[in-house]
N, C-alpha and C positions, 0 to 999 in steps of 0.2 A: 827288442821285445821277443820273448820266445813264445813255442806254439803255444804253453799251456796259457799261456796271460791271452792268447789273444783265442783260445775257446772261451776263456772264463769273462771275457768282457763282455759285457750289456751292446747288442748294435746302435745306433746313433738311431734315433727314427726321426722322419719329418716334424713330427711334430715336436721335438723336442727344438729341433731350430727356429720353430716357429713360437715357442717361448721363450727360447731366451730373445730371439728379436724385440717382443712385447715387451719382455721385463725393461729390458734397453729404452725402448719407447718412453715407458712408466716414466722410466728415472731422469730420461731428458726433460719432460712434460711435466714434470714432477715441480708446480711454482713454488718461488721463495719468496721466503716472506720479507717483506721491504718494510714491515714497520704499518704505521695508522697514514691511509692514502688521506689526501687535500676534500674537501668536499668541497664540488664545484657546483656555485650559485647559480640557479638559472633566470634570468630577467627577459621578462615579455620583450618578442620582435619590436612591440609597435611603441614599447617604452625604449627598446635602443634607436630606433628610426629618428627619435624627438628629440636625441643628444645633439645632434648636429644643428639640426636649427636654433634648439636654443642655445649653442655655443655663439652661432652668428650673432642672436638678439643681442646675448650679452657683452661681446666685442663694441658691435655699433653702438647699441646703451654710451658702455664706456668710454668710446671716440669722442660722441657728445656731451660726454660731462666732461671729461678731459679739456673741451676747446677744442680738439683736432678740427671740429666742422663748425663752421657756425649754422643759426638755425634755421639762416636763411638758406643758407648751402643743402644742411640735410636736415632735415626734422627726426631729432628721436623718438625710437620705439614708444614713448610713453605719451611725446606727443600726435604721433599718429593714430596711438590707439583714443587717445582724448579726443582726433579729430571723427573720428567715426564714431564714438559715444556721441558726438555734439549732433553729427550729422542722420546719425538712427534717430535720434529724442526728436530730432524736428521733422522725422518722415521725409528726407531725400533719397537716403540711399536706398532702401527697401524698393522704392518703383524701378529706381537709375538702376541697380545689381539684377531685377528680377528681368526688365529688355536685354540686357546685355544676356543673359542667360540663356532668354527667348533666341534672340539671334543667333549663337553659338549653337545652338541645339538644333534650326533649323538648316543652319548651315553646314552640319557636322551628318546631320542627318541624309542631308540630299548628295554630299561628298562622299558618304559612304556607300550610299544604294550606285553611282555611276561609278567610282571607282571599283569596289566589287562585280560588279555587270560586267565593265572591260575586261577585268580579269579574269573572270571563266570565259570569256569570249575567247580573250587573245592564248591561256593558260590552257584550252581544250581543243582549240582548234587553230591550226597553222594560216588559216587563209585569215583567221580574226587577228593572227600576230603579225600579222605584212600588213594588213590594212589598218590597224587602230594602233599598232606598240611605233611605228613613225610620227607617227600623230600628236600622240601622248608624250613622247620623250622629246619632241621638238615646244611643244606647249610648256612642259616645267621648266624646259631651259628661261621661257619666259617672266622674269620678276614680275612677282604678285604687286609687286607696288607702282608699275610700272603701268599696270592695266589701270590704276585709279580712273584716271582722268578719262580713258573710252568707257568705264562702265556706268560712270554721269552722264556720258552722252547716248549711252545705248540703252536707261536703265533711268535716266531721272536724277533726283535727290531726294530718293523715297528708301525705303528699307530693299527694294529690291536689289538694289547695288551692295549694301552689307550683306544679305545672305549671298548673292554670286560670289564677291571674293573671297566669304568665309566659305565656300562650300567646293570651290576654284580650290582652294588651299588644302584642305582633308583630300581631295580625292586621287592626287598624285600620291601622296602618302601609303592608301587603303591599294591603291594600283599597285604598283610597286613591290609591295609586300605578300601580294595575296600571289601574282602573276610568277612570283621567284620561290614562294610554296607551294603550289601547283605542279611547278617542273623540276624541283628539288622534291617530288615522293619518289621513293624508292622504288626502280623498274622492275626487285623484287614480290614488292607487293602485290603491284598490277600485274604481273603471271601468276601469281599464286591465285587474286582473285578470278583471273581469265578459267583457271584449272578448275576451282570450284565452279565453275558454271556462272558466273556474277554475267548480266549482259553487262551494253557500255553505260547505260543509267545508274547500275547497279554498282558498277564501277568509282561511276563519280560521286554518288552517292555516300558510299559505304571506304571506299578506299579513300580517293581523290581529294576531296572536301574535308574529310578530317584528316586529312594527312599536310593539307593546306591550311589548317584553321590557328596553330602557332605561330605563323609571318602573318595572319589576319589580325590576330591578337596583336601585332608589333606595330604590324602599320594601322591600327585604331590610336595604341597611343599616343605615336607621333603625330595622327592628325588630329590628337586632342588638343596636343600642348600650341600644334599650328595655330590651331583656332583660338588661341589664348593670344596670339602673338598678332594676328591680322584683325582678330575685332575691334584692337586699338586705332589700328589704320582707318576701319572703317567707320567706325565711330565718331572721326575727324570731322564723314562726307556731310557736311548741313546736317550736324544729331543737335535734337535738341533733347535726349536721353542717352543715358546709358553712363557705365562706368566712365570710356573714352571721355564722352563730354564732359565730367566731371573733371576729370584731368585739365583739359584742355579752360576751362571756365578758372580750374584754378591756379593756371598757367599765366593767365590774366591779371590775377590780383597779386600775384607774388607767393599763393597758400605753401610752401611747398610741403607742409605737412596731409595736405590734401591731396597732390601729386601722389607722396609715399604711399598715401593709405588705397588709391588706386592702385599701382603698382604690388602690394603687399595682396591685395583680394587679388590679383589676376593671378599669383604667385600661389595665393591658398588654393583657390579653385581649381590650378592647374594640378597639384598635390591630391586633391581628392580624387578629381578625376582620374591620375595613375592609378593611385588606391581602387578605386572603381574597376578598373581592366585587369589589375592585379588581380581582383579575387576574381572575375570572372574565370581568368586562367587557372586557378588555383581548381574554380568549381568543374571548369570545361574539358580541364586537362589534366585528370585524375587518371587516363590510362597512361601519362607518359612521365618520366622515374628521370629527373636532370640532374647535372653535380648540383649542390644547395650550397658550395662555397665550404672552406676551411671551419 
């Protein structure tokens, strides 16, 4: 290149490399066009949640017509649900479902208020986790069914024996989970509130307790479904109500479509009752952002 070409050339300025970079960008970023995309249907959560059970109904349905079972073996869907029409029209089930309910409720109640208690005890303070977290973790190793027979003797054959094991049952549950959310908050947090000025109330209060309130949500549910699971056992103790007894009476006559249709309400109610904690979380736990799944 000689001198005259290279007075008569233009200099390069910055900015001139800083467009062609962009133009470059442009042309990378620049979509093609694929054609008419799919349009993707959307179907309500609570209408894909109902595929799956009613896949099952309709299996079982068909086992039963099939022969696979006889009716003595299984009662189908249709006659399960005929035996609950039979058993609502003559006013059984509505008192027998509403104690059972009663029970679960007081028993779930009182499991929750002592299992939560222990666990800001043992969760806040170290002298509450040497004296109550041995305690506790040596107790659940203990079968709940196992206690039947001392809580007739220490407890009667009155309702007080069913709400003890029902409430015996939630509260290792609510323990457990609250006591492991507690000491799983982030030891950033609690400097950061130490830094604002937070005292230690303000602490537990503001940081601590909602930082702990998702393992609380978790072990509620589990001692829901607990309590769906032990009120049959207690139900056994001399009831002369409830779901359980109803089972149990028609365990006597051979009903087993009245078996099923026990075991089919314990199964709904225990379904509502997640639905139930579900949207609690949903309403409770709106500052915190989880995967949602694929």
């Amino acid at each position: 290149m000689s001198v005259t070409d290279l007075l008569t050339q233009r200099p390069r300025r910055e900015s001139d490399d800083r467009d062609a970079r962009t133009s470059d960008v442009i042309a990378l970023t620049t979509p093609v066009p694929r054609g008419r995309r799919r349009r993707r249907w959307h179907v309500p959560r609570l209408l894909r949640r109902t595929v799956g059970p009613l896949i099952v109904l309709g299996v079982w349905q068909l086992a039963c017509s099939l022969g696979v079972f006889t009716s003595f073996e299984v009662a189908s869907p249709v006659a399960v649900f005929d035996a609950a029409r039979q058993l609502w029209a003559e006013g059984v089930l509505q008192p027998n479902l509403l104690i059972s309910l009663q029970r679960v409720a007081e028993g779930l109640g009182l499991g929750t208020a002592i299992g939560l208690t222990f666990a800001v005890i043992s969760g806040l303070f170290w002298v509450g986790e040497d004296l109550l977290d041995p305690v506790i973790q040596a107790a659940r190793a203990v079968p709940i069914l196992g206690l039947v027979p001392l809580a007739i003797i220490w407890f009667g054959v009155g309702e007080v024996p069913k709400v003890f094991l029902i409430a015996l049952g939630s509260t290792f549950a609510v323990y457990i989970n609250t006591f492991a959310g507690i000491r799983g908050v982030d030891s950033k947090l609690v400097e950061a509130g130490q830094t604002f000025g937070l005292s230690r109330w303000g602490l537990v209060r503001r940081v601590i307790l909602p930082g702990a309130l998702p393992n609380f949500l978790v072990g509620l549910r589990l001692a829901l479904v607990g309590c769906w699971l032990i009120v049959i056992v207690a139900e056994e103790i001399n009831a002369q109500s409830g779901i359980g007894y109803l089972i149990m009476q028609a365990q006597t006559t051979g009903r087993t479509d009245i078996m099923m249709m026990g075991l089919a309400i314990y199964a709904l109610l225990g379904i509502l009752a997640d639905a139930f904690v579900r949207l609690l979380e949903r309403r409770l736990l709106t500052w915190r952002r989880g995967y949602a799944g694929a």
